[in-house]
N, C-alpha and C positions, 0 to 999 in steps of 0.2 A: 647293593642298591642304597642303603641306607647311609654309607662311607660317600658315595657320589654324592648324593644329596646334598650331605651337608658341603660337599665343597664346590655346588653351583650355587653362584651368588644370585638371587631371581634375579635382580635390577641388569644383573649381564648380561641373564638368560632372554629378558626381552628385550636387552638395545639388539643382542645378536641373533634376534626372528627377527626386529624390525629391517635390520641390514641387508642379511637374507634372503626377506623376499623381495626389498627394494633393489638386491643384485640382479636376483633372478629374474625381474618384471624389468631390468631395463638391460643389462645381457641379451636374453633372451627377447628383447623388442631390435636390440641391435644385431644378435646374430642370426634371426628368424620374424622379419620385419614383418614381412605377410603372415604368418602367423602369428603370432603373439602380438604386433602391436597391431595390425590391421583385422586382423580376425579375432581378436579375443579385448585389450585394451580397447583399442579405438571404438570396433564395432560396439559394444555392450555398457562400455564408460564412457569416453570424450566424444564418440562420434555425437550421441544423443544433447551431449553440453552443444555442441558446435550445432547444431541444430535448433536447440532450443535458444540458444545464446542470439542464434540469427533471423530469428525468425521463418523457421524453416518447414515445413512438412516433412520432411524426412534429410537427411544427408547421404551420400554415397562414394565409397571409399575403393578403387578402382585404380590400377596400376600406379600409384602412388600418389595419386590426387583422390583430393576433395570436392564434392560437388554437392551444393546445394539444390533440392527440388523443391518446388509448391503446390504439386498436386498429387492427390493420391496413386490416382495412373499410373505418372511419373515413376514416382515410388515401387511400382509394382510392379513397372517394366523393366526398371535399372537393372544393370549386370552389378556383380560386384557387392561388398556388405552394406546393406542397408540400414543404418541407427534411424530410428524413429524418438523424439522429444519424448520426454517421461522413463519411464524404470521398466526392465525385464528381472526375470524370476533373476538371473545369473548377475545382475549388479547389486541386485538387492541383497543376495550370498555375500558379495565383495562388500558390501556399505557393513552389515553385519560384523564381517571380518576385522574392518577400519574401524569398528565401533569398539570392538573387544578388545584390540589391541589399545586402542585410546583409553579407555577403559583400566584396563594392568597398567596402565601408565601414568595414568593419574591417581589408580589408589598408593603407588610410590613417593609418587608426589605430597601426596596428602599424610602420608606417613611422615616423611622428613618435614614437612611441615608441623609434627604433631594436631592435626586439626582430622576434621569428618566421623570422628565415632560415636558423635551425636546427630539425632535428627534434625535438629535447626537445618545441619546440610541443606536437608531438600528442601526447607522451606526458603531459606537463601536463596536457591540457586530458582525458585520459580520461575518469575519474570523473565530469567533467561531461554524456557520452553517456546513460550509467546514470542518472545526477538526471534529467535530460529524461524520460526512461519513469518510473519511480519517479515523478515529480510528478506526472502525468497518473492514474496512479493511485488518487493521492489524492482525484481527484476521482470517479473510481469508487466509490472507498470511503464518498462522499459523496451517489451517486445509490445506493448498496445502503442507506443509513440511511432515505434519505428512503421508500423502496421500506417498510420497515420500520418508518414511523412516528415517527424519530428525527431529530431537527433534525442534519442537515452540519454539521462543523466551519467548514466552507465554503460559505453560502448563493449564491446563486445574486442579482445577476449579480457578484458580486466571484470567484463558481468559474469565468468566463469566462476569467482570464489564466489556471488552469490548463488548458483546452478548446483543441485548435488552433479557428483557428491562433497566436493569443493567446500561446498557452507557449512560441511559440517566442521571442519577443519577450521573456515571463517569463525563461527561460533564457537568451537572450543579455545581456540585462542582468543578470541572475546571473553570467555569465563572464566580463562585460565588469567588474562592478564587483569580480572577485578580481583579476581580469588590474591593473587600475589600484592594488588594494593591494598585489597582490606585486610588482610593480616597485617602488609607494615604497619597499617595504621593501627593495630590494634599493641603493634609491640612497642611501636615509641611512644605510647599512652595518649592518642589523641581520640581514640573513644575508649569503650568497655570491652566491649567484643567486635570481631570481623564481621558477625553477622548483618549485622543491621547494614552497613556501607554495601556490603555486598549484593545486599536486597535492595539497596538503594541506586547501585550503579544498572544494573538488569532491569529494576523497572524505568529508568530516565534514557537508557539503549529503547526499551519498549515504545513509550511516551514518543521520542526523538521517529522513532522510525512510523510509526501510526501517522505522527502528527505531520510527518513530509507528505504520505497519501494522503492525509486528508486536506492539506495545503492543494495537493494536483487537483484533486475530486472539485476541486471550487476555482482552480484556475485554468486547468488543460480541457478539453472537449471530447478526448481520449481516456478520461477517469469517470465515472458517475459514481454517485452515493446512493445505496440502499442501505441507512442502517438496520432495518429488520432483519434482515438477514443473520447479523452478528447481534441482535437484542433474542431472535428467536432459539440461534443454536448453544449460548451462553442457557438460557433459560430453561429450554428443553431436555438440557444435558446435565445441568444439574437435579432436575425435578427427576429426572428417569437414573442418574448414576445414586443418587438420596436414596429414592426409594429402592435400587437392586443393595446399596448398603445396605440400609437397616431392616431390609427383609432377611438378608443374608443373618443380619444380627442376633435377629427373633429368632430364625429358627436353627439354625448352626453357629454359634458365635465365636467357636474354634476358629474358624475360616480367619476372622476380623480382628482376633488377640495379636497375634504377631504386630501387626501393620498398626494399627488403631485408625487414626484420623489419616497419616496416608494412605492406607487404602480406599479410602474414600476419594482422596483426590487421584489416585490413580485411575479407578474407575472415571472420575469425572472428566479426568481429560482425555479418555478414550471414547467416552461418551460424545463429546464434544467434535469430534473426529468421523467418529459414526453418524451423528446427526447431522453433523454438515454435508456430508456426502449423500444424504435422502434427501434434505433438504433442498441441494442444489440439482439431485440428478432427477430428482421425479417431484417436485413443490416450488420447483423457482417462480413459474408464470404462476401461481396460486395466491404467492406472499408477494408479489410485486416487481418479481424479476422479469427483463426481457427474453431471457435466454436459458439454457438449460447449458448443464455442466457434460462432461460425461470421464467418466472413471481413470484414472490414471497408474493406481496402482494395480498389479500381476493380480494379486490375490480379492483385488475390489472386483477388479473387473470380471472373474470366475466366478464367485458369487453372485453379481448382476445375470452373468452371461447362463449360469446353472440355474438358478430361480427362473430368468423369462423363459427357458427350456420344458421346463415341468408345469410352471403356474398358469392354470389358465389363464387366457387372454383377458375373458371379461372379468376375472376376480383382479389378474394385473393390472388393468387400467384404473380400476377403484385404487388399491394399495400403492401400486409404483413398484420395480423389483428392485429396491436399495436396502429397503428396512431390513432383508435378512442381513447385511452386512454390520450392523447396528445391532443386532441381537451376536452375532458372534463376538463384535467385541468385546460387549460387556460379558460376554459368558468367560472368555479368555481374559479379560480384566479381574474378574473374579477367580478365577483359577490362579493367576499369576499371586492376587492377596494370598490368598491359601496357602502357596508353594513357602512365605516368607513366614514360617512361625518364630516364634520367640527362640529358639537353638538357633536359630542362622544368625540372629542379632546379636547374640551372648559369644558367637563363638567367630565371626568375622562381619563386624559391624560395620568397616569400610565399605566390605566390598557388596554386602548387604543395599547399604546406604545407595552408592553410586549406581550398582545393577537399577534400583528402583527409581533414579533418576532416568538412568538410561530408554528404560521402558515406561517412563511417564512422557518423554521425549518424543520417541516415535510413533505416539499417539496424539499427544498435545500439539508436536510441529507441523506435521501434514493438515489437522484438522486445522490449526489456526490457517495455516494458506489456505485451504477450502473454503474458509470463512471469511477472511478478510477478501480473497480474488473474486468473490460474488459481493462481497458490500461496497468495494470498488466498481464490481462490473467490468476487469480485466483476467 
């Protein structure tokens, strides 16, 4: 085992998974169409894009066509695979998968680079968490035009790289192609370090993309502005991810040595995520919103769904049944600081580093769409 080892090259070993299962997912779409691309790809991945991309209530995938529906009914009477807009447990396994593999792939990168075995990393790469939400967005902003009558800036299927899983792919090559300018810049000595450019391309992507909604918000009749919305979960998420830090601090501080200050913001931007989803699913008419959200994620909506199950009615209508969602995250924001003690840094700081991007990511990105799609009011 040991004689093998040494003679798989990693960097081989994962061009040749990537290839692999990009033979097998497309082999296997061509040799067994109804299954694997119709039953399994389509239905659980693109059917859902091509749905949400159209503005659709569900799509349905039937003797080799496509067909869009807009009513639930519809939906529920269709023959054939039914993708419904939003995530199932079994894509969110696949996005997972695409993330890991993205993942192995860039701490390569970042090796041959020589760069990432310092924290600055994450702090770099922040603003890029926020664009990830924000973009996605956009494409909101782009199924409330067409709702409207109004051609998207973005037609549909090029609104596909903003639709997961798609964006994510959109935005790592957005990260990827600041990461490879601010190092040149940093090798032909036109600053000090990558970092600073880096943090600087991420937030002017952030800026750029906010600031095109907030251009619609004041020009289009199909955007509205609530900032409360994004002054309340901004506020709320750090007053509640603050104090689950530095209570943790007080009385277990083991927990909070590994991480230090990132753990704090990993909490915060799970917080943030958490909060927006109470906020918008059981507090929107409260803070000023005309409308209520409702859950999109597998594991949101089990928790919504098991809470109103058990909670009584007259206690639920006081509380709203979102907030347990918000408590789990930050319990699992907290567990995850935990997991990253000081051996994991000393002994693979890459991939340390990126993991904890990764999982600031899929708390930070969803919550920013949550946030921004109610302070748009798309």
């Amino acid at each position: 085992m040991d004689m093998l080892s040494e003679r798989l090259d990693p960097v081989r070993t994962w061009w040749a998974a990537v290839i692999a299962l990009t033979v097998a997912l497309v082999g296997g779409s061509l040799a067994f169409p109804r299954t694997v691309w119709d039953g399994f790809l389509w239905h659980y991945f693109w059917g859902p894009v091509v749905a949400d991309g159209n503005g659709a209530f569900c799509a349905v995938r039937s003797g080799g066509e496509t067909t869009l529906l807009d009513s639930a009914s519809a939906c529920t009477a269709a023959s054939g695979f039914v993708a419904y807009p939003g995530y199932t447990a079994v894509s969110e396994i696949g996005y997972a998968v695409i993330l890991l593999l993205m993942l192995v792939g860039l701490i390569f990168l970042l090796r041959g680079l020589g760069i990432g075995r310092d924290r600055e990393l994450f702090f770099a790469l922040f603003p890029f968490m926020f664009f990830g939400g924000a973009l996605r967005v956009v494409e909101d902003a782009g199924i409330a035009a067409m709702r409207n009558g109004v051609d998207p800036a973005i037609p549909f299927p090029w609104s596909a790289f903003i639709i997961s899983p798609f964006i994510y792919f959109t935005v790592f090559f957005f990260t990827l192609a600041a990461i490879l300018v601010s190092v040149g810049l940093e090798r032909n000595g036109s600053v000090d370090t990558y970092r600073n450019p880096l943090f600087a391309l991420g937030a002017a992507l952030l800026v750029g993309t906010v600031g095109y909604l907030t251009v619609l918000a004041f020009t289009e009749n199909y955007v509205s502005f609530f900032p409360q919305m994004t002054i309340l979960t901004l506020v709320l998420a750090t007053i509640i991810a603050y104090g689950a830090w530095k209570l943790v601090d007080t009385y277990a501080p083991d927990i909070n040595k590994g991480t230090g200050t990132i753990g704090l913001v990993i909490i915060w931007g799970h917080a943030v995520d958490g909060v927006a989803n109470v906020l918008a699913a059981d507090w929107a008419v409260e803070i000023g919103l005309p409308f209520y959200y409702s859950a999109k994620h597998p594991v949101n909506r089990f928790i919504i769904n098991f809470t109103d199950g058990i909670l009584p009615e007259s206690i639920a209508a006081v509380t709203g049944t979102s907030w347990p969602f918000l408590v789990v995250k930050i319990v699992a924001a907290v567990a995850v600081v935990w997991v990253f003690d000081e051996t994991i840094f000393e002994e693979s700081p890459r991939y340390a580093i990126l993991l904890l991007i990764a999982i600031l990511a899929v708390g930070l990105g969803p919550g920013t769409r949550d946030m921004l799609r109610a302070t748009f009011g798309i």
